[in-house]
C-alpha positions, 0 to 999 in steps of 0.5 A: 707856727713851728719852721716849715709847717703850713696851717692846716686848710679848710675842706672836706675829705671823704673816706671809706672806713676800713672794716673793723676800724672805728670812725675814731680810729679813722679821725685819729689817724687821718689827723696824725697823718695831716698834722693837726 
C-alpha cells in the first residue's frame, strides 16, 4: 500500500442522487473521492 493511505473500510453508505446524475456517475465519483 502506497506511504500514507489506509485501506478502504467495510460499510455502507447511503446517498441521494443528484437529479440528472447517474447512478454510474454518483459510483464514480464517490470511489474517486474515497480513493478506491
Amino acid at each position: 500500500m502506497p506511504r500514507g493511505r489506509t485501506p478502504a473500510g467495510d460499510g455502507l453508505l447511503l446517498l441521494d442522487k443528484p437529479e440528472g446524475w447517474t447512478s454510474h456517475d454518483v459510483v464514480a465519483r464517490t470511489r474517486r473521492l474515497a480513493a478506491t
